[in-house]
KOLPA-584424 format. One line per field, with one value per atom (N, C-alpha, C): residue number from 1; x negated, y, z; chain; residue in one letter. Coordinates in Angstrom, 1 decimal. Layout:
<sites>
resi NUM | ...
c1 X | ...
c2 Y | ...
c3 Z | ...
chain A | ...
resn A | ...
</sites>
This chain:
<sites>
resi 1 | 1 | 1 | 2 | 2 | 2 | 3 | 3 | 3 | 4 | 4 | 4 | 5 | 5 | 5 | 6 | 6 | 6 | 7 | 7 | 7 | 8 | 8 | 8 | 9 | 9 | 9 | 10 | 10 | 10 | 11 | 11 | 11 | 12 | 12 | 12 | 13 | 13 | 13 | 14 | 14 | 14 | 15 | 15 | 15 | 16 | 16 | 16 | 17 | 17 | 17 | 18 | 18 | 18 | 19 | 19 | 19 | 20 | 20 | 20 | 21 | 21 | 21 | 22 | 22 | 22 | 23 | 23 | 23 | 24 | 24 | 24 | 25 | 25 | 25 | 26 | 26 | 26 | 27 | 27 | 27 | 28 | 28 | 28 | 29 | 29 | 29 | 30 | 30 | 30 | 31 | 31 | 31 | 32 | 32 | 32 | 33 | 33 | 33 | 34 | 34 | 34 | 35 | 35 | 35 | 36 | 36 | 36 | 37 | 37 | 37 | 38 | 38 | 38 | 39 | 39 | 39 | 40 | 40 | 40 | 41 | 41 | 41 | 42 | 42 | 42 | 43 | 43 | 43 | 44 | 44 | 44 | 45 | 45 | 45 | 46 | 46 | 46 | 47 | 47 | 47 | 48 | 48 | 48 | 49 | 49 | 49 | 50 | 50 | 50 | 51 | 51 | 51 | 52 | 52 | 52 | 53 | 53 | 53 | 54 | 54 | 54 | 55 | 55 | 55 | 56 | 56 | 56 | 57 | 57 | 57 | 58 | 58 | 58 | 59 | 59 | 59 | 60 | 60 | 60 | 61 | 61 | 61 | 62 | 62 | 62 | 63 | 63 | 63 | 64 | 64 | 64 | 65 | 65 | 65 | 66 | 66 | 66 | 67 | 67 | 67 | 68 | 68 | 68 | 69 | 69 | 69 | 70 | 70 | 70 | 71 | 71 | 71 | 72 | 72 | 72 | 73 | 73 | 73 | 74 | 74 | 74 | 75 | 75 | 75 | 76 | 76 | 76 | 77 | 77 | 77 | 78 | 78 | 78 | 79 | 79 | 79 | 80 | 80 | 80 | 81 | 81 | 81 | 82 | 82 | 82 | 83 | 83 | 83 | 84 | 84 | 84 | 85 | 85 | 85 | 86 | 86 | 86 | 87 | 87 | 87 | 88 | 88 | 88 | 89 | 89 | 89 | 90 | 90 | 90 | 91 | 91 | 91 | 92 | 92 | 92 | 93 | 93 | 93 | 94 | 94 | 94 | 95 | 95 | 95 | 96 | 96 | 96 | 97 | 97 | 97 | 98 | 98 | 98 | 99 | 99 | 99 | 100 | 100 | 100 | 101 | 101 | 101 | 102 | 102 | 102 | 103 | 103 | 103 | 104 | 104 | 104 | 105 | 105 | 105 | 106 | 106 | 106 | 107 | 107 | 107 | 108 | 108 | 108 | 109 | 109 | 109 | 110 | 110 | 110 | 111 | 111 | 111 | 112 | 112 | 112 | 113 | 113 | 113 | 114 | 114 | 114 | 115 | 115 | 115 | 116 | 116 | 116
c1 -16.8 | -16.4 | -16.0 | -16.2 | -16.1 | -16.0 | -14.2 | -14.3 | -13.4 | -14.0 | -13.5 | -13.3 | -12.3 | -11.7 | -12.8 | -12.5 | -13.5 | -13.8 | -12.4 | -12.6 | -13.2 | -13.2 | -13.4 | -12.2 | -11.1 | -9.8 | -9.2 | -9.8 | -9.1 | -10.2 | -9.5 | -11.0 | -9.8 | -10.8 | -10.3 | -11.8 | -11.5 | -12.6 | -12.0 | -13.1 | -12.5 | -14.0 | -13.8 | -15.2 | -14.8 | -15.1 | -15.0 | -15.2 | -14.2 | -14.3 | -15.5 | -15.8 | -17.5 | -17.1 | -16.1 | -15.4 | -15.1 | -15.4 | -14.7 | -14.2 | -14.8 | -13.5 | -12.2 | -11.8 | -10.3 | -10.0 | -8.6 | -7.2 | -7.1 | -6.3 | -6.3 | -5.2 | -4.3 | -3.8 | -4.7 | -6.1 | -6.8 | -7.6 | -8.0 | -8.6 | -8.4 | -7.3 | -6.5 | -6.0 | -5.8 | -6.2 | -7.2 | -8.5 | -10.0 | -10.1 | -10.1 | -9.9 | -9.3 | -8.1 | -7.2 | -8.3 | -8.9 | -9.2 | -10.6 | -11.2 | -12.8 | -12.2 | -11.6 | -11.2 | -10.6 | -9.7 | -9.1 | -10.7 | -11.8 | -12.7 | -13.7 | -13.7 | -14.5 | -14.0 | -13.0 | -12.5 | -11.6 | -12.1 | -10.9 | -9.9 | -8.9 | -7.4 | -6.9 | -7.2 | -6.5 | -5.4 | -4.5 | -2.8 | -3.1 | -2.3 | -2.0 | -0.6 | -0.1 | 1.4 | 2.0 | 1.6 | 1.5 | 0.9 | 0.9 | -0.5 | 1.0 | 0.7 | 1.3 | 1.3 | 1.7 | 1.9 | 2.3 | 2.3 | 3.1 | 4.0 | 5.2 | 6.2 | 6.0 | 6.4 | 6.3 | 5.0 | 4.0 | 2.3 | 2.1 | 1.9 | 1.5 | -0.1 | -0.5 | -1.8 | -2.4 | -1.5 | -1.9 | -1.3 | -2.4 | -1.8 | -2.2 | -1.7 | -2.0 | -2.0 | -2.6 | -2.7 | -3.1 | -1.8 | -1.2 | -1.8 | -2.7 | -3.3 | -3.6 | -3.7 | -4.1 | -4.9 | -5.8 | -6.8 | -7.3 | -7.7 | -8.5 | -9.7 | -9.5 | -10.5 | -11.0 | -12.1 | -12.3 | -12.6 | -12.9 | -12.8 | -11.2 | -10.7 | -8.7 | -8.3 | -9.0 | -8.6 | -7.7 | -7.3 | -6.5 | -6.6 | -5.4 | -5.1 | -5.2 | -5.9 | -5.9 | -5.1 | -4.2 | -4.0 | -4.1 | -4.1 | -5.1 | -4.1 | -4.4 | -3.6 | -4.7 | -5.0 | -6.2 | -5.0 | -5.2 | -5.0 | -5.8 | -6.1 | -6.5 | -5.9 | -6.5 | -6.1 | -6.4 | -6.1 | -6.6 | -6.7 | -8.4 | -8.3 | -8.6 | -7.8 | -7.7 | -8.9 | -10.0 | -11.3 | -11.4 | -10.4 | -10.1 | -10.6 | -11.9 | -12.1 | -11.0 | -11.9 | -11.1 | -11.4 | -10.6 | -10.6 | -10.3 | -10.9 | -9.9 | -9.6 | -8.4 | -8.5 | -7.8 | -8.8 | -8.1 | -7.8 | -7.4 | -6.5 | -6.2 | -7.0 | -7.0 | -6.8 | -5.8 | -5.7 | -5.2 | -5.4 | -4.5 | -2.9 | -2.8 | -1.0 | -0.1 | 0.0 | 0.8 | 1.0 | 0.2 | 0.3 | 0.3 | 1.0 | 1.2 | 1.5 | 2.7 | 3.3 | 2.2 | 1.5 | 0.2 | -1.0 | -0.9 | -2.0 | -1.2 | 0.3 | 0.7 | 0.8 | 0.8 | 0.9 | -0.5 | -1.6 | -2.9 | -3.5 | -2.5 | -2.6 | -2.2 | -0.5 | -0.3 | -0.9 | -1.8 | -2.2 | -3.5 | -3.9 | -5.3 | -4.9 | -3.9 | -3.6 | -2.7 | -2.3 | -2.1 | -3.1 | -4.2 | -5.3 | -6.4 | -6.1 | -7.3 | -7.1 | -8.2 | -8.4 | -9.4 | -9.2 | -10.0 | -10.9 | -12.0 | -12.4 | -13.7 | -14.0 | -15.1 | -16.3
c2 -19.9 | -21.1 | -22.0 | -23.1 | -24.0 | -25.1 | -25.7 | -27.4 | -28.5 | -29.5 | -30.6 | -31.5 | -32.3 | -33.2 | -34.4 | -35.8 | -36.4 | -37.5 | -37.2 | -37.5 | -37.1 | -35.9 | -34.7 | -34.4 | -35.1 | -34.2 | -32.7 | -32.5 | -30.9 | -30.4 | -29.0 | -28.4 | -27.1 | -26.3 | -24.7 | -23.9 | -23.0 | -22.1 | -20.8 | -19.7 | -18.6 | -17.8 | -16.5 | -15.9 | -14.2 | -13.7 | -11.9 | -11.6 | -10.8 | -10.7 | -9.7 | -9.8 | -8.6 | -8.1 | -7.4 | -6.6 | -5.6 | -4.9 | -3.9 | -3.0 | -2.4 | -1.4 | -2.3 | -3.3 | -4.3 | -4.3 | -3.7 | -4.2 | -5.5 | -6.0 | -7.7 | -7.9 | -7.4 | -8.1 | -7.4 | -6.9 | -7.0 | -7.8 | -8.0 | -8.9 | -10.3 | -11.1 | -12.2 | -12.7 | -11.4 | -11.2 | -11.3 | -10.8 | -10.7 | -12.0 | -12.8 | -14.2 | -15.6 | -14.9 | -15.6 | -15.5 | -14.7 | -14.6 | -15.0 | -14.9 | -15.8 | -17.4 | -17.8 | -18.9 | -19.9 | -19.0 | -19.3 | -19.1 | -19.0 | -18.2 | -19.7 | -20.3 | -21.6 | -22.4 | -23.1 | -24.1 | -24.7 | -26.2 | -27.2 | -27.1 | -27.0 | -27.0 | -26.5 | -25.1 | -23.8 | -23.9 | -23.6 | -22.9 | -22.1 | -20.8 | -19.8 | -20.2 | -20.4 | -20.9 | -19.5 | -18.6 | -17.3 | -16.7 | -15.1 | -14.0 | -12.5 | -12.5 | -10.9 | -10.7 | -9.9 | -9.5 | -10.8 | -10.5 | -11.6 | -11.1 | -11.4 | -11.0 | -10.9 | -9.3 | -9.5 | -9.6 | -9.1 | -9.2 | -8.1 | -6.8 | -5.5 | -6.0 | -5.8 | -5.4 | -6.9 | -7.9 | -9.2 | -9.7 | -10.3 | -10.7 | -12.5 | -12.9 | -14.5 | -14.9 | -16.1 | -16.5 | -18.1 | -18.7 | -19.8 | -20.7 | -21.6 | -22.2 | -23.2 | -24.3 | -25.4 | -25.8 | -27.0 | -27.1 | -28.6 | -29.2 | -30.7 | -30.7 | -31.5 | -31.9 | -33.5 | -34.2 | -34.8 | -35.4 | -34.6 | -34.8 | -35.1 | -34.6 | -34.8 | -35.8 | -36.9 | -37.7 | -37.1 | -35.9 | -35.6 | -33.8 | -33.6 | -32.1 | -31.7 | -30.5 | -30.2 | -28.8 | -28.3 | -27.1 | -26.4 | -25.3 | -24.0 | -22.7 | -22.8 | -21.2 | -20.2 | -19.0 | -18.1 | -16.8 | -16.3 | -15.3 | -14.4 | -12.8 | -11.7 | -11.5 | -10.8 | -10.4 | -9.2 | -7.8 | -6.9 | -6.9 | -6.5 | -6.4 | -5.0 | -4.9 | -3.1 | -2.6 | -2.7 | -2.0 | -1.9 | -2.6 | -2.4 | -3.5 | -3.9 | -5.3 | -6.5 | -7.1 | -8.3 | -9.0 | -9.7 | -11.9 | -12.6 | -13.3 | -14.5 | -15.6 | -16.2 | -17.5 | -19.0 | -20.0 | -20.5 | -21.9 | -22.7 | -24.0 | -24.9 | -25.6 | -26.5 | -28.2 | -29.0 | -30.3 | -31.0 | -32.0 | -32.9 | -32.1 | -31.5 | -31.9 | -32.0 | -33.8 | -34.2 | -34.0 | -33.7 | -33.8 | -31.6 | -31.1 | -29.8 | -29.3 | -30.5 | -29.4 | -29.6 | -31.3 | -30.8 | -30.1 | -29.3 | -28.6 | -26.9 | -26.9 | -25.4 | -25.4 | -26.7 | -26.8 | -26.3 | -27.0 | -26.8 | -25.2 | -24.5 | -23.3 | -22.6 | -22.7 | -22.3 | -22.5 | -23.5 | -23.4 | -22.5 | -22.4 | -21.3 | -20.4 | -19.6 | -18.4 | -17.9 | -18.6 | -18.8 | -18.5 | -19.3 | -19.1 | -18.1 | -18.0 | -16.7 | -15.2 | -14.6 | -13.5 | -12.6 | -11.5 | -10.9 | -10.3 | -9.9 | -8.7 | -8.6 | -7.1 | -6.4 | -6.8
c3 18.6 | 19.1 | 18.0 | 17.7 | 17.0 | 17.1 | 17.2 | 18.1 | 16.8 | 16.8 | 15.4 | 16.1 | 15.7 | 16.5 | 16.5 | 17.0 | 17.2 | 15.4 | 14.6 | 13.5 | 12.4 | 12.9 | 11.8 | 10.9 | 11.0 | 10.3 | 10.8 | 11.5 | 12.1 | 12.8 | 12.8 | 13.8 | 13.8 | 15.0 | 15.6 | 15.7 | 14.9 | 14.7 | 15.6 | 16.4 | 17.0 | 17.0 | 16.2 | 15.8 | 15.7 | 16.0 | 15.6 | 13.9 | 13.5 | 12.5 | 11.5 | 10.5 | 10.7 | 9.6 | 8.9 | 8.3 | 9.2 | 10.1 | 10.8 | 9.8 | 8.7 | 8.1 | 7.4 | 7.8 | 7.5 | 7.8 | 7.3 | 8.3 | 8.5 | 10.2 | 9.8 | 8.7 | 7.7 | 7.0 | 5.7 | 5.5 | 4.3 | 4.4 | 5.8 | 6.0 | 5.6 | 6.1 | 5.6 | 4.1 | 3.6 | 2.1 | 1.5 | 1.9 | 1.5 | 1.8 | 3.2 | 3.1 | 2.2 | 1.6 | 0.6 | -0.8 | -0.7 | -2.5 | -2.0 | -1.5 | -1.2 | -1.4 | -0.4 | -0.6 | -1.7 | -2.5 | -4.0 | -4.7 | -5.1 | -5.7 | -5.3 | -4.3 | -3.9 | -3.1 | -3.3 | -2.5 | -3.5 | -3.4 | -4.5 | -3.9 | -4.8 | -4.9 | -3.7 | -3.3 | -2.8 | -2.9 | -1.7 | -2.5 | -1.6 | -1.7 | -0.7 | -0.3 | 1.1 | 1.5 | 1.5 | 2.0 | 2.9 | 3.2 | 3.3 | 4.0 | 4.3 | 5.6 | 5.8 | 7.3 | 7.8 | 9.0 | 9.8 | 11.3 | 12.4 | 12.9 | 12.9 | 13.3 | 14.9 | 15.6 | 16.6 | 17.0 | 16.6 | 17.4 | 16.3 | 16.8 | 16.5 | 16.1 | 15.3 | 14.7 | 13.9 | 14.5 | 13.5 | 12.1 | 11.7 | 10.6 | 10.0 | 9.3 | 9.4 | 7.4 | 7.2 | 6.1 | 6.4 | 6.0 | 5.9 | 4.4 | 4.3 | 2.9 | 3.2 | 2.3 | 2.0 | 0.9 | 1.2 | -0.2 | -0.1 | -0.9 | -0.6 | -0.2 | 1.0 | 2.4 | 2.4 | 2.0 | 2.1 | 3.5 | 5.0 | 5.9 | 6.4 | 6.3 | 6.4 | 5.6 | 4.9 | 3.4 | 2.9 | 2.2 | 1.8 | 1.4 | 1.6 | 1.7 | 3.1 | 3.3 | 4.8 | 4.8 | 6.0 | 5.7 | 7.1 | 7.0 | 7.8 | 8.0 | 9.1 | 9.9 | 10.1 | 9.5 | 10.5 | 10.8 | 12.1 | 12.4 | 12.6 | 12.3 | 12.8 | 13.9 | 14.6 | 15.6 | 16.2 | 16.4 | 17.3 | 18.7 | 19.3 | 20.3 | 21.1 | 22.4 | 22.8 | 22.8 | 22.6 | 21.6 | 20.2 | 19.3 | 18.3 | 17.7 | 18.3 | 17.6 | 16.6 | 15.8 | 15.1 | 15.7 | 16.0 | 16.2 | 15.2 | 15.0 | 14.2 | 14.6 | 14.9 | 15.2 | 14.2 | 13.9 | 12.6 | 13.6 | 12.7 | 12.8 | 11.3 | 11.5 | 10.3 | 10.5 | 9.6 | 9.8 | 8.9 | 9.1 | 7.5 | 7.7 | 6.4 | 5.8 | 6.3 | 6.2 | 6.7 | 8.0 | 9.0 | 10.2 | 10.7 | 10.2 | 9.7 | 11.4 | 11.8 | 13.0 | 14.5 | 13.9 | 15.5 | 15.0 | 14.1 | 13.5 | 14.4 | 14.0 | 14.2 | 16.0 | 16.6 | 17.9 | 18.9 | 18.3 | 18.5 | 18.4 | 17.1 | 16.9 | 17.9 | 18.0 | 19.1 | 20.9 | 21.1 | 22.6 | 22.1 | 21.5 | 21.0 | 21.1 | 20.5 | 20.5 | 21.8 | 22.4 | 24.1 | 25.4 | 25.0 | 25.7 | 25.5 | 24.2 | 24.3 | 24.8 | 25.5 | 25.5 | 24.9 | 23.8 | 23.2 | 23.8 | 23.7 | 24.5 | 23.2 | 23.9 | 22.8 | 22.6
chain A | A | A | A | A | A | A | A | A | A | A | A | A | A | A | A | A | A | A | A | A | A | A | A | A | A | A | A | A | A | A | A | A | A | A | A | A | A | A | A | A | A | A | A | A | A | A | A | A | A | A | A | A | A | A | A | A | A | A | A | A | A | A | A | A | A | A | A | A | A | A | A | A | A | A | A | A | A | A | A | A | A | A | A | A | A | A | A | A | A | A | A | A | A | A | A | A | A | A | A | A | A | A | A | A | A | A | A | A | A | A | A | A | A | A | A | A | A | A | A | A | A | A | A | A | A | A | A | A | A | A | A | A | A | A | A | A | A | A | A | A | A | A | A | A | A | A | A | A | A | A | A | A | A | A | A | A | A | A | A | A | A | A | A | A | A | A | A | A | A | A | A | A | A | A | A | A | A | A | A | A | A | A | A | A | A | A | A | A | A | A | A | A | A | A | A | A | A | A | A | A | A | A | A | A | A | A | A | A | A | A | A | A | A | A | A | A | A | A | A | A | A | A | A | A | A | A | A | A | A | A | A | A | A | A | A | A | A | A | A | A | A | A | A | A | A | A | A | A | A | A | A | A | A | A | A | A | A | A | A | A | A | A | A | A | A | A | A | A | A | A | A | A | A | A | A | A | A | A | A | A | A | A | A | A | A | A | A | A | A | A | A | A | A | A | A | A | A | A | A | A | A | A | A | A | A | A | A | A | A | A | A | A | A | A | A | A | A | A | A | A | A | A | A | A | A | A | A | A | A | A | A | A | A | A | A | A | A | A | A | A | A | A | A | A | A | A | A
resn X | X | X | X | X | X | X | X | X | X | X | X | X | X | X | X | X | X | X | X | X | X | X | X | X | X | X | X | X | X | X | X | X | X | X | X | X | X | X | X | X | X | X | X | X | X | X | X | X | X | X | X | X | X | X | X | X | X | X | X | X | X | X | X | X | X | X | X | X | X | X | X | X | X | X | X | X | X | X | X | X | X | X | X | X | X | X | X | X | X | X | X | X | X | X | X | X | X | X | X | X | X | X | X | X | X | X | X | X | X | X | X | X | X | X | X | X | X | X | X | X | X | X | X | X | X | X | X | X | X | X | X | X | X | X | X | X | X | X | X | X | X | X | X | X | X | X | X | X | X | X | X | X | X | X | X | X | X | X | X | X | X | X | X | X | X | X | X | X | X | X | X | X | X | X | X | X | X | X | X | X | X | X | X | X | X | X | X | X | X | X | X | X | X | X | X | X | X | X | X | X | X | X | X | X | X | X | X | X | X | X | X | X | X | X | X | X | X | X | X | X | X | X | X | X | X | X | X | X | X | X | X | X | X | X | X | X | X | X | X | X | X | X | X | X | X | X | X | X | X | X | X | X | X | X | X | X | X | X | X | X | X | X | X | X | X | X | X | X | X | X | X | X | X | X | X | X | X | X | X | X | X | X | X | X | X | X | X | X | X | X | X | X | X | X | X | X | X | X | X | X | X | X | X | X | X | X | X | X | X | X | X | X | X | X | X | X | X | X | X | X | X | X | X | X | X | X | X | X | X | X | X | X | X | X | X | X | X | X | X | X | X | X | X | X | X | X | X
</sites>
């Protein structure tokens, strides 16, 4: 699934992850370093477990988005599901506008249900 706002400054991506031998936090790390590796002006904010969500893990980064005019920054979570499967679900938006980027995250990761 893959939905962009009508500007194109933000979007929510939700796709299975195709690393099955990953843990989701090598996973989110294997993510971090692809991404530093080709993407202008990368930061890593964060990468490690979810507090309180058994088997997930998250990686918090920012980079320059000419779709966002700016810097855009990105939430992806791994996620296990009870077949073992990976999810990912990401969240990306301008910057400055950080907490309706983490809000958006949040109703995604509310609504979804994994399955195999």
């Amino acid at each position: 699934m893959f939905y962009r706002s009508a500007d194109r400054t933000a979007l929510i991506q939700v796709f299975r992850a195709s690393e099955p031998e990953l843990s989701p936090l090598d996973a989110v790390k294997q993510a971090s370093t692809h991404l530093r590796g080709g993407t202008r002006g990368y930061e890593e904010i964060s990468v490690g477990p979810v507090s309180g969500v058994p088997g997930a893990a998250e990686l918090v980064y920012q980079y320059d988005s000419e779709e966002s005019r700016g810097v855009r920054r990105g939430v992806e979570r791994v996620l296990l599901a009870a077949d073992g499967a990976k999810w990912v679900v990401l969240t990306a938006g301008p910057a400055a506008e950080w907490q309706v980027t983490q809000d958006h995250h949040a109703a995604a990761l509310a609504a979804f249900r994994p399955t195999g």
